[in-house]
N, CA, C and O atoms as CSV, one atom per row, in Angstrom:
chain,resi,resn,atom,element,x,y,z
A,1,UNK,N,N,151.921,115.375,213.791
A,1,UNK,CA,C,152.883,116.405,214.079
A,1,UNK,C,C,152.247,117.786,213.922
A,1,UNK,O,O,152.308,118.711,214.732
A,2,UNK,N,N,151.805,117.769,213.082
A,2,UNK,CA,C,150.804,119.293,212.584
A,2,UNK,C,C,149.863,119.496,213.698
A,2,UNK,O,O,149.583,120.652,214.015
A,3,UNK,N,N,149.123,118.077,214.594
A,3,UNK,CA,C,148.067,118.788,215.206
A,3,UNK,C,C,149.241,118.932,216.838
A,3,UNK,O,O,149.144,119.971,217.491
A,4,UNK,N,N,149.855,118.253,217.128
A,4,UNK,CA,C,150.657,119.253,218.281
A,4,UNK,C,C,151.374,120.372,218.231
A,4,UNK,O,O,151.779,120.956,219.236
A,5,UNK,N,N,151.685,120.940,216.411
A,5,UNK,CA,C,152.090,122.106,216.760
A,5,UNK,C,C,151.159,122.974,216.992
A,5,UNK,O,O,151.395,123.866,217.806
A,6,UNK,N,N,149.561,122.896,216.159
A,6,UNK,CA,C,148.694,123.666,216.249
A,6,UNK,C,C,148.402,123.994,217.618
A,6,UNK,O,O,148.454,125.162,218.004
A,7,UNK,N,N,148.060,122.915,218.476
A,7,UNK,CA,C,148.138,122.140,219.473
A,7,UNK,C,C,148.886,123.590,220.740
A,7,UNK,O,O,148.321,124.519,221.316
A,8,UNK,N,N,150.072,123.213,220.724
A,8,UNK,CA,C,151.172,124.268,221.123
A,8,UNK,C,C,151.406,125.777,220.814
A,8,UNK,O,O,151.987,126.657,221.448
A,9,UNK,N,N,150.738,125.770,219.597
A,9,UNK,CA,C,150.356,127.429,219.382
A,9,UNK,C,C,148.959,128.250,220.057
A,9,UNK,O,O,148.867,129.275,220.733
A,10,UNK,N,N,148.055,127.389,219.587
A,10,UNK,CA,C,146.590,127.476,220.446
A,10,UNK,C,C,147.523,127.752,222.214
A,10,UNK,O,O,147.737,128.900,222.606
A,11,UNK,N,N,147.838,126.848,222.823
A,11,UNK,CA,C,148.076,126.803,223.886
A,11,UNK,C,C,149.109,128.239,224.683
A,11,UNK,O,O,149.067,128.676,225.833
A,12,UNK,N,N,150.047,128.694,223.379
A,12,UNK,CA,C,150.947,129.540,223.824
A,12,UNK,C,C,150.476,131.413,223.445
A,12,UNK,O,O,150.933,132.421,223.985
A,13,UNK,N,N,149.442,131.302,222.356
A,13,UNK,CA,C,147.972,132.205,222.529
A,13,UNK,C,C,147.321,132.511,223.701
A,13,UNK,O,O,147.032,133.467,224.422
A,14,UNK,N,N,147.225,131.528,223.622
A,14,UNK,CA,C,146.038,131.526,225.238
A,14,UNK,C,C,147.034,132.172,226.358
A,14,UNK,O,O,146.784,133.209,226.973
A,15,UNK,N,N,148.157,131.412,226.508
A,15,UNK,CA,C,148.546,131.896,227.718
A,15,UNK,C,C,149.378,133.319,228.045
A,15,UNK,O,O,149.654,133.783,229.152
A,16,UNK,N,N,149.718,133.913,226.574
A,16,UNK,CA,C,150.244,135.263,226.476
A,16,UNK,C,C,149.148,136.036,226.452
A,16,UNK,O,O,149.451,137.176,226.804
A,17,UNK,N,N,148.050,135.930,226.203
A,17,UNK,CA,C,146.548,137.009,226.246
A,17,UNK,C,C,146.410,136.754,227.405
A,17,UNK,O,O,146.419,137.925,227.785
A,18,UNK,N,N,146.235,135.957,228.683
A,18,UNK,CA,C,145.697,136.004,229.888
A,18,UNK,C,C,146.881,136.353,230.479
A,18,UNK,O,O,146.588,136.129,231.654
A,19,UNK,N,N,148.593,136.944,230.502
A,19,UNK,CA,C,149.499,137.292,231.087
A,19,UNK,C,C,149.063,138.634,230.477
A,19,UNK,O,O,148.852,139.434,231.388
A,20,UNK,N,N,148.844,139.191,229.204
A,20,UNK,CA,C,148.520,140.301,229.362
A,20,UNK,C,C,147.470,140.998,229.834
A,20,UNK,O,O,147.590,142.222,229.892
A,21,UNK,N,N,146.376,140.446,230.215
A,21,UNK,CA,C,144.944,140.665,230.385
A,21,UNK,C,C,145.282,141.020,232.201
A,21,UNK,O,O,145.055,142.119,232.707
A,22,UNK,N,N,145.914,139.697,233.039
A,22,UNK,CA,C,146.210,139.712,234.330
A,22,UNK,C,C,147.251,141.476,234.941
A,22,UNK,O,O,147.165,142.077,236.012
A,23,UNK,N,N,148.247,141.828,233.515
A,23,UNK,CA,C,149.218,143.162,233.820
A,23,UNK,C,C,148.269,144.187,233.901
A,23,UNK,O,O,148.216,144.877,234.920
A,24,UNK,N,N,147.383,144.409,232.795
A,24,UNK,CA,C,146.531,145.304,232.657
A,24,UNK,C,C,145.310,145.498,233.957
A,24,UNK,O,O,144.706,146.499,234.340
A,25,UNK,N,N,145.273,144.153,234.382
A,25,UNK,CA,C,144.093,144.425,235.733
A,25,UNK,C,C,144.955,145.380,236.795
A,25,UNK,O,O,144.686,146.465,237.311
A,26,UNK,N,N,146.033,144.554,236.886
A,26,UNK,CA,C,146.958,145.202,237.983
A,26,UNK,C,C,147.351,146.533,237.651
A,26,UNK,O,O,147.679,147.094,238.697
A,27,UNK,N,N,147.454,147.223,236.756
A,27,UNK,CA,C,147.651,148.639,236.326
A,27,UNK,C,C,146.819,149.222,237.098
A,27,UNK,O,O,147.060,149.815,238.149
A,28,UNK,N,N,145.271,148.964,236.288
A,28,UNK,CA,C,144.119,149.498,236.818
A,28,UNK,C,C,143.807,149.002,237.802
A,28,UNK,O,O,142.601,149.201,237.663
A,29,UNK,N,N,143.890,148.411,238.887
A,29,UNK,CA,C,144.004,147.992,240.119
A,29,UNK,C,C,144.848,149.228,240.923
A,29,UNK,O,O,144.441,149.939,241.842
A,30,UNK,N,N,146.128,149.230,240.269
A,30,UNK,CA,C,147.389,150.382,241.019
A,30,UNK,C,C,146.422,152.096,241.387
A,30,UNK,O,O,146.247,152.843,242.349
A,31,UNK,N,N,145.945,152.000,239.636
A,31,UNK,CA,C,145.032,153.634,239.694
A,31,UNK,C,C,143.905,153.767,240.340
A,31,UNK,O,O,143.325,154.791,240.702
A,32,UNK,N,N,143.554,152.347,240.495
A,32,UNK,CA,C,142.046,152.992,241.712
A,32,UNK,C,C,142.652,153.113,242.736
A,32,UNK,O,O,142.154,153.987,243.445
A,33,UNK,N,N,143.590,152.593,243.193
A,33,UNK,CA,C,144.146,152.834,244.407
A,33,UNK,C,C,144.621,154.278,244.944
A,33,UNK,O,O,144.601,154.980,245.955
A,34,UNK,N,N,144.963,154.265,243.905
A,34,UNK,CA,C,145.538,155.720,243.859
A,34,UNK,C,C,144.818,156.517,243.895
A,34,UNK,O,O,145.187,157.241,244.819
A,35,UNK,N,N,143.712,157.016,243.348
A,35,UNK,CA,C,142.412,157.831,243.264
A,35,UNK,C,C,141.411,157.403,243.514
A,35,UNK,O,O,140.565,157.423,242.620
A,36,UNK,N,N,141.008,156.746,245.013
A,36,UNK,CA,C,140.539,156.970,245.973
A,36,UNK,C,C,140.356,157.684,246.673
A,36,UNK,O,O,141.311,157.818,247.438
A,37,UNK,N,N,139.500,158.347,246.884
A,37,UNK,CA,C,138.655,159.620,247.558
A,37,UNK,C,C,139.694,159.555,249.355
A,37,UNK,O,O,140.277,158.547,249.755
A,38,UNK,N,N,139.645,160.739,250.013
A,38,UNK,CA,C,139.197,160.954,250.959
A,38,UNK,C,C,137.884,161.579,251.719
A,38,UNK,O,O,137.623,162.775,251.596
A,39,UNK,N,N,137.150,160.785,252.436
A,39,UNK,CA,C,136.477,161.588,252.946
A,39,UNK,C,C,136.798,161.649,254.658
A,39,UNK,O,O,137.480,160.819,255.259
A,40,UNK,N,N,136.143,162.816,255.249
A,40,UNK,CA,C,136.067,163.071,256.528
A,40,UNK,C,C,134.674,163.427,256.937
A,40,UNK,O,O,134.117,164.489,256.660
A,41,UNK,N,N,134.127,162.367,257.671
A,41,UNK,CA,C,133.107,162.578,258.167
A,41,UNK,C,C,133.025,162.862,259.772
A,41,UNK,O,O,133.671,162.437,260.730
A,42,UNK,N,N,131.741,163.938,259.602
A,42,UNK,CA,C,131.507,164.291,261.109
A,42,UNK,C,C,129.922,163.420,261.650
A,42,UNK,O,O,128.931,163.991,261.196
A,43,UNK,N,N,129.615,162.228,262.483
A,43,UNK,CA,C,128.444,161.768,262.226
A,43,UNK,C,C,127.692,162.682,263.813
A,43,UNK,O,O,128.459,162.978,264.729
A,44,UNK,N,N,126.560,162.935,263.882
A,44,UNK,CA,C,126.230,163.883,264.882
A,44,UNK,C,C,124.654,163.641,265.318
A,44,UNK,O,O,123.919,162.805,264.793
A,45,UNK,N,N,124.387,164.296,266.094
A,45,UNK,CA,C,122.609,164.330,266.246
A,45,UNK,C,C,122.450,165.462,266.059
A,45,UNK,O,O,123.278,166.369,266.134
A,46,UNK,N,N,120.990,165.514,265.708
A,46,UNK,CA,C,120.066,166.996,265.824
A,46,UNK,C,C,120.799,167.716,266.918
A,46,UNK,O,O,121.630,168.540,266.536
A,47,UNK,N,N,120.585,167.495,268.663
A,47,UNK,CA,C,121.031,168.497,269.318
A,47,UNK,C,C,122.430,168.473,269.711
A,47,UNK,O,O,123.035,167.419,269.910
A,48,UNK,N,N,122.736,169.157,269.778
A,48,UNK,CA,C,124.068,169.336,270.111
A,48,UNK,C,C,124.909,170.325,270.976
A,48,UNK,O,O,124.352,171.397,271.213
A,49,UNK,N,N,126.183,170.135,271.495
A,49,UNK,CA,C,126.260,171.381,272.151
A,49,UNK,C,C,127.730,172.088,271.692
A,49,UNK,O,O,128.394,171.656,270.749
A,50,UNK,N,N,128.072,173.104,272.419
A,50,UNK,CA,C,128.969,174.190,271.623
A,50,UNK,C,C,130.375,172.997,271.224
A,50,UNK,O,O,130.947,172.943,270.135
A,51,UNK,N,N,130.526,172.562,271.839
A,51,UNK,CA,C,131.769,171.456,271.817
A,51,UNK,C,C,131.171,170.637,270.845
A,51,UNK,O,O,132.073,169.928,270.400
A,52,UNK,N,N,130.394,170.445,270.438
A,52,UNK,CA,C,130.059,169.244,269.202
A,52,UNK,C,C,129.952,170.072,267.757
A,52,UNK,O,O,130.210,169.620,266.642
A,53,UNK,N,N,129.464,171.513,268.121
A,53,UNK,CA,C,129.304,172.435,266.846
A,53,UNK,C,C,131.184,172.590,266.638
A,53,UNK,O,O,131.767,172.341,265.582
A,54,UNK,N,N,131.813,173.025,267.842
A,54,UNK,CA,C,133.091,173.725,267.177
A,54,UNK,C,C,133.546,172.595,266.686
A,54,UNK,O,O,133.874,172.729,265.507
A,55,UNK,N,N,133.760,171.134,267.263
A,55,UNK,CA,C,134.474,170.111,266.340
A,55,UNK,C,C,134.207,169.733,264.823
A,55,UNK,O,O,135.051,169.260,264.062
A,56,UNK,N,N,132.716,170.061,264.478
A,56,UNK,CA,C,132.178,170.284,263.185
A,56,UNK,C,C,133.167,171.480,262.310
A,56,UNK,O,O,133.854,171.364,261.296
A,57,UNK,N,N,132.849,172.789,263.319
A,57,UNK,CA,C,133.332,173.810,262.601
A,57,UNK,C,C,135.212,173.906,262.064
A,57,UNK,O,O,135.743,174.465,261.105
A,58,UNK,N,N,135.781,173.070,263.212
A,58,UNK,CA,C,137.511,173.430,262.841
A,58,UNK,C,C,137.840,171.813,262.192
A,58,UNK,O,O,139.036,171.559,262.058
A,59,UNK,N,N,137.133,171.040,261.906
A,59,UNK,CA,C,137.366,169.922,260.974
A,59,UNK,C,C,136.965,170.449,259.655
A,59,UNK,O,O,137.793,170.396,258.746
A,60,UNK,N,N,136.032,170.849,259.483
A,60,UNK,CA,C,135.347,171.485,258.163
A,60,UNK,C,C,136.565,172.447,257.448
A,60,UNK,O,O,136.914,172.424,256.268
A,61,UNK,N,N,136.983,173.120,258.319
A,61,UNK,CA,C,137.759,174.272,257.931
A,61,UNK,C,C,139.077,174.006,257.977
A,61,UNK,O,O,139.864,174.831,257.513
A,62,UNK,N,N,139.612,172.589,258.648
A,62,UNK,CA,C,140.959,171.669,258.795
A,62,UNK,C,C,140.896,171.345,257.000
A,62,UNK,O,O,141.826,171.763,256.310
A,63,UNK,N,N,139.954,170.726,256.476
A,63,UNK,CA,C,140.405,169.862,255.557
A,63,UNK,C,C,140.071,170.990,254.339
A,63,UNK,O,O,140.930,170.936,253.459
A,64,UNK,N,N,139.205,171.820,254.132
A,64,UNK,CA,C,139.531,172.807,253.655
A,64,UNK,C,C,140.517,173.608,253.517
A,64,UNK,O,O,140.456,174.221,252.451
A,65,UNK,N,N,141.636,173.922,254.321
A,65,UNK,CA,C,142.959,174.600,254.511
A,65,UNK,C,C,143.822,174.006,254.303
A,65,UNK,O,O,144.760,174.559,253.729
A,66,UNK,N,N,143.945,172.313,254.741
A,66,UNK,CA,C,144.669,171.996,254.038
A,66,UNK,C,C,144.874,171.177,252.773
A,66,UNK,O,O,145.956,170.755,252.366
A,67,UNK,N,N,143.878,171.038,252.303
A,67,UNK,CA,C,144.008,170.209,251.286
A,67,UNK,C,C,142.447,171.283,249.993
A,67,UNK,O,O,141.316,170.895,249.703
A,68,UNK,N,N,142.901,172.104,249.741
A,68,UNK,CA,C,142.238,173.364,248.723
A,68,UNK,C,C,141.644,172.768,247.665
A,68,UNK,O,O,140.465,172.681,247.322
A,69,UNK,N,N,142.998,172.240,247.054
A,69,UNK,CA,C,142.850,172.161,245.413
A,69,UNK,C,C,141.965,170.271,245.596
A,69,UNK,O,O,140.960,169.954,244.961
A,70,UNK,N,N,142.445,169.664,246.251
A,70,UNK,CA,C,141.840,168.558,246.563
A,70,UNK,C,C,140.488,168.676,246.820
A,70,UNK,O,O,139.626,167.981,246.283
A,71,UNK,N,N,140.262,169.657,247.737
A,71,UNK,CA,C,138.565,169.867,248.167
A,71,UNK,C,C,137.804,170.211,246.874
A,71,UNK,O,O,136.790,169.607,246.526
A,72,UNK,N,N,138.403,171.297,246.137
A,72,UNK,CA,C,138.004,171.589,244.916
A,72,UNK,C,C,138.053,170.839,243.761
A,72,UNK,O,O,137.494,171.477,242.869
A,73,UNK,N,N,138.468,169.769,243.363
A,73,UNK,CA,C,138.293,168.715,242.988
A,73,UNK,C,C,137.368,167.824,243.127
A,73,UNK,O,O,136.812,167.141,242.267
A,74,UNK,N,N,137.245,167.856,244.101
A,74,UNK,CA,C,136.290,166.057,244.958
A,74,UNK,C,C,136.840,165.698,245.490
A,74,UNK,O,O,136.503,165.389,246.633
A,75,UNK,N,N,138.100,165.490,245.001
A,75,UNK,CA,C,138.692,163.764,245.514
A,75,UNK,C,C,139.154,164.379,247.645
A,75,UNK,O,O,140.117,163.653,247.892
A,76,UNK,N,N,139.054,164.698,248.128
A,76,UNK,CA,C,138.605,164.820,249.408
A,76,UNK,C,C,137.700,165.778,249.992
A,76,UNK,O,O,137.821,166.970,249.711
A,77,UNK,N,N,136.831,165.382,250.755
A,77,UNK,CA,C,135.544,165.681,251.191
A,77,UNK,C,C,135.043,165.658,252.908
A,77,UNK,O,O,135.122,164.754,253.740
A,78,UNK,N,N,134.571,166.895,252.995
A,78,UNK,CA,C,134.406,166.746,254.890
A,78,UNK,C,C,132.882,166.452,254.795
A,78,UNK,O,O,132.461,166.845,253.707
A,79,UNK,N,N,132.121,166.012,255.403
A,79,UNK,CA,C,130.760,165.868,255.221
A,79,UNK,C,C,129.892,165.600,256.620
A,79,UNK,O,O,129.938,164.517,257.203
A,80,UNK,N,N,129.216,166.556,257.010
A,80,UNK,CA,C,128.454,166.360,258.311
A,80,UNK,C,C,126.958,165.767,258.419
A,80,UNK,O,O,125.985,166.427,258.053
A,81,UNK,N,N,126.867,164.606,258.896
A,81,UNK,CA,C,126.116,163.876,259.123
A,81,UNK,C,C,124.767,163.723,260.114
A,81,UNK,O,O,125.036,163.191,261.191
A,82,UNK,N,N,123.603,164.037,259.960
A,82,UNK,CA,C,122.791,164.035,261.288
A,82,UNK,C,C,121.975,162.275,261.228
A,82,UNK,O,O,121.011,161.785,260.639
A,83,UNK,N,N,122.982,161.805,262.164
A,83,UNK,CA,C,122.329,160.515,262.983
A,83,UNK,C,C,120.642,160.204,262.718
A,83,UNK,O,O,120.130,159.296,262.063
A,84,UNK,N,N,120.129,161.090,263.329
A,84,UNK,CA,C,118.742,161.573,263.203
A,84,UNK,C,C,117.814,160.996,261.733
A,84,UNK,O,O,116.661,160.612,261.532
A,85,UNK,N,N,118.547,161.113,261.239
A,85,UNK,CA,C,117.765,161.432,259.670
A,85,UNK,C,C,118.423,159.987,258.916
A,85,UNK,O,O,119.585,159.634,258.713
A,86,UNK,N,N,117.027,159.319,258.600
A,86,UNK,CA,C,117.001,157.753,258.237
A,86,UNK,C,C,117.694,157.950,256.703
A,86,UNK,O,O,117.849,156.860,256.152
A,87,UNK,N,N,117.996,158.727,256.160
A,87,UNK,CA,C,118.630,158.738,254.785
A,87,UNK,C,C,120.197,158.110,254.729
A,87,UNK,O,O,120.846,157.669,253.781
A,88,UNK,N,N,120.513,158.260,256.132
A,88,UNK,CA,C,121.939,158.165,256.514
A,88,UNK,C,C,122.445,156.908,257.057
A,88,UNK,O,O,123.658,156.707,257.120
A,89,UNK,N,N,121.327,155.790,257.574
A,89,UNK,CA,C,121.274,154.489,258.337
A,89,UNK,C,C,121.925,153.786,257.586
A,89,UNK,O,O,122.493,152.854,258.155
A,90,UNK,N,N,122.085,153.869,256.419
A,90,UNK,CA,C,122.983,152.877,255.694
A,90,UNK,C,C,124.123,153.038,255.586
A,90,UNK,O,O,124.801,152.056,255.284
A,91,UNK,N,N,124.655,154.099,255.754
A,91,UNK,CA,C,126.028,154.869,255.737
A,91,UNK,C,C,126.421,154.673,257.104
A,91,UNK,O,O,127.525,154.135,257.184
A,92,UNK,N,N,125.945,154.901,258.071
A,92,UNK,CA,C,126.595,154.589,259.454
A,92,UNK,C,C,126.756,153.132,259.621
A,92,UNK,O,O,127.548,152.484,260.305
A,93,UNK,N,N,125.817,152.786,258.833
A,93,UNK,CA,C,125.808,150.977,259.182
A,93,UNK,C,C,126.887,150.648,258.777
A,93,UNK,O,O,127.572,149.934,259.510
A,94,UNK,N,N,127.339,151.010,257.624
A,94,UNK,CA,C,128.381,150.332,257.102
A,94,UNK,C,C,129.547,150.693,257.851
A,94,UNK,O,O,130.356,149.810,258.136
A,95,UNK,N,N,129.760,152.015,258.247
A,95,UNK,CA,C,131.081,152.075,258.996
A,95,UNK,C,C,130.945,151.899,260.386
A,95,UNK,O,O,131.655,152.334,261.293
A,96,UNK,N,N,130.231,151.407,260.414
A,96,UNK,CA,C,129.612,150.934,262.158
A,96,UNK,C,C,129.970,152.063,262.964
A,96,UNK,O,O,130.865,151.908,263.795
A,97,UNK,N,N,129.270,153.445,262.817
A,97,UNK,CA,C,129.096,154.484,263.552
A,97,UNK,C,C,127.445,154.651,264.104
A,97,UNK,O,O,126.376,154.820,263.519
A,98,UNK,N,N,127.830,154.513,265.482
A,98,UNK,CA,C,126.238,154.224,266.901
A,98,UNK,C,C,126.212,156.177,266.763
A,98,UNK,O,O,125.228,156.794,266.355
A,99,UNK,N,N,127.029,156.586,267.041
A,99,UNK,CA,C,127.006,157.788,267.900
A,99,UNK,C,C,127.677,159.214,267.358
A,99,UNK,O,O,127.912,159.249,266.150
A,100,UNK,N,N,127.944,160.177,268.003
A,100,UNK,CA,C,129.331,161.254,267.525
A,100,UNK,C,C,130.287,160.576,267.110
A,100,UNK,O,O,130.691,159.741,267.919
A,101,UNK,N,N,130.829,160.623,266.099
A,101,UNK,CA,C,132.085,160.250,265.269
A,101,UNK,C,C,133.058,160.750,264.009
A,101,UNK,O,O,133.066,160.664,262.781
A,102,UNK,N,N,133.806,161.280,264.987
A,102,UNK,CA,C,135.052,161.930,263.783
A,102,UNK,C,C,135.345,160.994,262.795
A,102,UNK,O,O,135.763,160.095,263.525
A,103,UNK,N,N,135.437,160.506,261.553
A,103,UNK,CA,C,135.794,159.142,260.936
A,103,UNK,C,C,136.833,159.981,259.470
A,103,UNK,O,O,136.689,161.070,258.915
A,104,UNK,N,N,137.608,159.120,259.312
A,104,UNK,CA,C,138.563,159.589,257.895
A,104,UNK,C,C,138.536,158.403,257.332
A,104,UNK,O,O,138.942,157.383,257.889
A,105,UNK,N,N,138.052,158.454,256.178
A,105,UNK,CA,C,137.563,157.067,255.278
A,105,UNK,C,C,138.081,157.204,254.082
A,105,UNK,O,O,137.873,158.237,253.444
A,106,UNK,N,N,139.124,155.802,253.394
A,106,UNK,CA,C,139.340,155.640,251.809
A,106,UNK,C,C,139.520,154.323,251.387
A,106,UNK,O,O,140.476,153.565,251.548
A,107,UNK,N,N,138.062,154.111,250.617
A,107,UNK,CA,C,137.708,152.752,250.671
A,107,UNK,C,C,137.488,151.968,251.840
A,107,UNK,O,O,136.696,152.224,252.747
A,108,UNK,N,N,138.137,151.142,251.757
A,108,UNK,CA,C,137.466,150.451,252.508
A,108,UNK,C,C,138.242,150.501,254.404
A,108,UNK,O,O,137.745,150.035,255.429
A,109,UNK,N,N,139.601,151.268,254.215
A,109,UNK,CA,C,140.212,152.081,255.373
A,109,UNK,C,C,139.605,153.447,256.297
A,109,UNK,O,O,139.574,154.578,255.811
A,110,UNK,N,N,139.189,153.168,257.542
A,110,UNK,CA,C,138.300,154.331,258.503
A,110,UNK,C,C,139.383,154.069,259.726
A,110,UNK,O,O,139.634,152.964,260.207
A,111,UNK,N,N,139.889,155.157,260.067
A,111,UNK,CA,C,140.361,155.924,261.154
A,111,UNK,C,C,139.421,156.736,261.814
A,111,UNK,O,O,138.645,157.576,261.359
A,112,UNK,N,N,139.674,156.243,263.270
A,112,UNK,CA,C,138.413,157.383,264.046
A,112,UNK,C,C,139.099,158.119,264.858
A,112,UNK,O,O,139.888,157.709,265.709
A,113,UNK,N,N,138.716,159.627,264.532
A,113,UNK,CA,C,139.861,160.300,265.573
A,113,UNK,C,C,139.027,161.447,266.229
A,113,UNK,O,O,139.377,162.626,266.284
A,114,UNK,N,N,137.293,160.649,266.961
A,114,UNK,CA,C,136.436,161.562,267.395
A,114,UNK,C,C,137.394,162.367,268.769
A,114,UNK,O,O,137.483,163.550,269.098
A,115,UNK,N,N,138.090,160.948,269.401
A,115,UNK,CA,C,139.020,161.535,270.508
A,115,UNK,C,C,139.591,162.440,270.691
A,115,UNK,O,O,139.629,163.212,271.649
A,116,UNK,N,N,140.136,162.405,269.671
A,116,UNK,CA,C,141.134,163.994,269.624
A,116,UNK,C,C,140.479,165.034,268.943
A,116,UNK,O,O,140.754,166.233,269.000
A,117,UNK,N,N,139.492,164.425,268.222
A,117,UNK,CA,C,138.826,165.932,267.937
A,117,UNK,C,C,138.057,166.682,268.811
A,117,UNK,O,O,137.896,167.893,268.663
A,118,UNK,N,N,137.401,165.804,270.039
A,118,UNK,CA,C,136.699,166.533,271.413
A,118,UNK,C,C,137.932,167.374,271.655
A,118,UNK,O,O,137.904,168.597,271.524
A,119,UNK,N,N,139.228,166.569,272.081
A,119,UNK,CA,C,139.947,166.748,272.614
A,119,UNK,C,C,139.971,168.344,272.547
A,119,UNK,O,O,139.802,169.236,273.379
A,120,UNK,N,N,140.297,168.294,270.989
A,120,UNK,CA,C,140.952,169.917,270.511
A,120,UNK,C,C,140.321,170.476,269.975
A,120,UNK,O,O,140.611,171.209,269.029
A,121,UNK,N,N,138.823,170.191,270.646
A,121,UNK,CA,C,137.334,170.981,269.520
A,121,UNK,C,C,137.777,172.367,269.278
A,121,UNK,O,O,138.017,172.602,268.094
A,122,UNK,N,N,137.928,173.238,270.011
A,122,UNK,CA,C,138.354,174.438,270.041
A,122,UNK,C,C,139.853,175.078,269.923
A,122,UNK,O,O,140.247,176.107,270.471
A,123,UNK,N,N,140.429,174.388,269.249
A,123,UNK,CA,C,141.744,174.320,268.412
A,123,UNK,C,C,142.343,174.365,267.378
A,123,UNK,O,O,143.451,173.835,267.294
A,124,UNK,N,N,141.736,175.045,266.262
A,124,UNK,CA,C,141.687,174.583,264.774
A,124,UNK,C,C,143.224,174.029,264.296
A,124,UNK,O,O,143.325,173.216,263.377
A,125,UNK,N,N,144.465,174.586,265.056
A,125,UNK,CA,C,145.556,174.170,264.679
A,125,UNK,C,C,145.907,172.628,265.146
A,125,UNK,O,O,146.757,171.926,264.598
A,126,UNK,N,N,145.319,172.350,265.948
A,126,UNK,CA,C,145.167,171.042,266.680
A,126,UNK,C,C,144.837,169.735,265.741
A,126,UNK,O,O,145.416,168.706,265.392
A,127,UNK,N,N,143.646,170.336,265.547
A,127,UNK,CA,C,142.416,169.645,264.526
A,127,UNK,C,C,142.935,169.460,263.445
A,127,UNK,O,O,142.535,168.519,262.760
A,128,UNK,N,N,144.100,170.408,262.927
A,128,UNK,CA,C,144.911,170.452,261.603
A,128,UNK,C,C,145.807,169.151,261.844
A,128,UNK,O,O,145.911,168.034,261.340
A,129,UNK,N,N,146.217,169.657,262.563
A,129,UNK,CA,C,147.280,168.527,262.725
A,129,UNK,C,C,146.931,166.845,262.598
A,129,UNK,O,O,147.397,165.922,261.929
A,130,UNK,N,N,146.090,166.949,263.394
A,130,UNK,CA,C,144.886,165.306,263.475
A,130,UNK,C,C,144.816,164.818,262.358
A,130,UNK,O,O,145.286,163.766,261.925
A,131,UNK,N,N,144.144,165.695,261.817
A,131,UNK,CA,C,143.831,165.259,259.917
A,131,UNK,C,C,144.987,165.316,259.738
A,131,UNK,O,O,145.554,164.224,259.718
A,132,UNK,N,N,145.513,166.077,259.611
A,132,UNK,CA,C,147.094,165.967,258.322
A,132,UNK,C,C,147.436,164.427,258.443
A,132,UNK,O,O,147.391,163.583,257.548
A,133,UNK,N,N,147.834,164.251,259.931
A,133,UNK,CA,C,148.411,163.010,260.115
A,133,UNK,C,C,147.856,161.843,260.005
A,133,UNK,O,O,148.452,160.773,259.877
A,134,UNK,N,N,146.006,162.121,260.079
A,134,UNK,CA,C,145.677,160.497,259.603
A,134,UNK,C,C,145.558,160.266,258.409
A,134,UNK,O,O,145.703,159.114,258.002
A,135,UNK,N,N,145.271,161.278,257.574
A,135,UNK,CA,C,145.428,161.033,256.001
A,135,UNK,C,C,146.517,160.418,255.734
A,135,UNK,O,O,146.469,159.294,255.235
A,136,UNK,N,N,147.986,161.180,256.082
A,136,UNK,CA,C,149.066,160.627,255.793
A,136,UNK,C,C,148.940,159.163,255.840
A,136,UNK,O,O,148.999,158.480,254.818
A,137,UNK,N,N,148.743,158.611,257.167
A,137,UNK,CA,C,148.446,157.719,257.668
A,137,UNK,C,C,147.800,156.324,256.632
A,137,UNK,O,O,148.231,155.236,256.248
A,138,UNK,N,N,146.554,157.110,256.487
A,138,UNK,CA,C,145.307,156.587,255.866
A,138,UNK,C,C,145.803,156.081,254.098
A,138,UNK,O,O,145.651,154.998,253.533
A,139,UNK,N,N,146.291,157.099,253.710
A,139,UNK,CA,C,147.458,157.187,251.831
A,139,UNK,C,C,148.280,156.087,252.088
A,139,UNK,O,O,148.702,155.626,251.027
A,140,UNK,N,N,148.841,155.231,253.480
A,140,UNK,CA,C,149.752,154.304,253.004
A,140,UNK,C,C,149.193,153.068,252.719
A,140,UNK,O,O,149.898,152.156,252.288
């Protein structure tokens, strides 16, 4: 009788430490989620032309305007990329970017919105808009 209660206590130990161990992953599971970076990348070549510089220039200055205190933080980031330069082959590899590419990345979520950024290279309110909405997008 003594060794099934021991038996039953051992057993009901065990299984309240791994119900609490399993809540606690999921907490910290919830907060990485949550503070996950944005980034916005511009991926590009050496040459380029005025339409590839301004989409650089009013994305840069999109995610800067709207998101300040965030930029100033870290936790979102515009970052321009030259194709060109082998430091970077592993980084395109992974998001499987060949070419010019607008990309909005968190974790393991990439939206490409090079389209509309040709589109409205020379638009900065345009370009605002793009981002605003794929982040939104991107946060659910």
């Amino acid at each position: 009788m003594r060794q099934i209660f021991l038996f039953v206590s051992v057993v009901t130990l065990m299984l309240g430490t791994m119900s609490c161990y399993g809540q606690t992953n999921k907490k910290e599971n919830a907060q990485a989620i949550k503070t996950l970076n944005i980034n916005v990348y511009y991926f590009h070549f050496t040459h380029r032309c005025s339409t590839c510089l301004a989409v650089e220039e009013n994305a840069r200055k999109a995610v800067e305007e709207l998101y300040p205190g965030e930029v100033k933080a870290g936790t979102y980031t515009f970052t321009s990329i030259n194709l060109d330069e082998a430091k970077f082959k592993e980084l395109a590899d992974k998001l499987g970017v060949g070419g010019q590419t607008l990309l909005v990345v968190r974790g393991e979520k990439k939206i490409d919105i090079t389209s509309e950024g040709f589109m409205n290279a020379n638009d900065l309110d345009k370009i605002k808009a793009e981002i605003k909405s794929t982040i939104e997008k991107i946060l659910l």
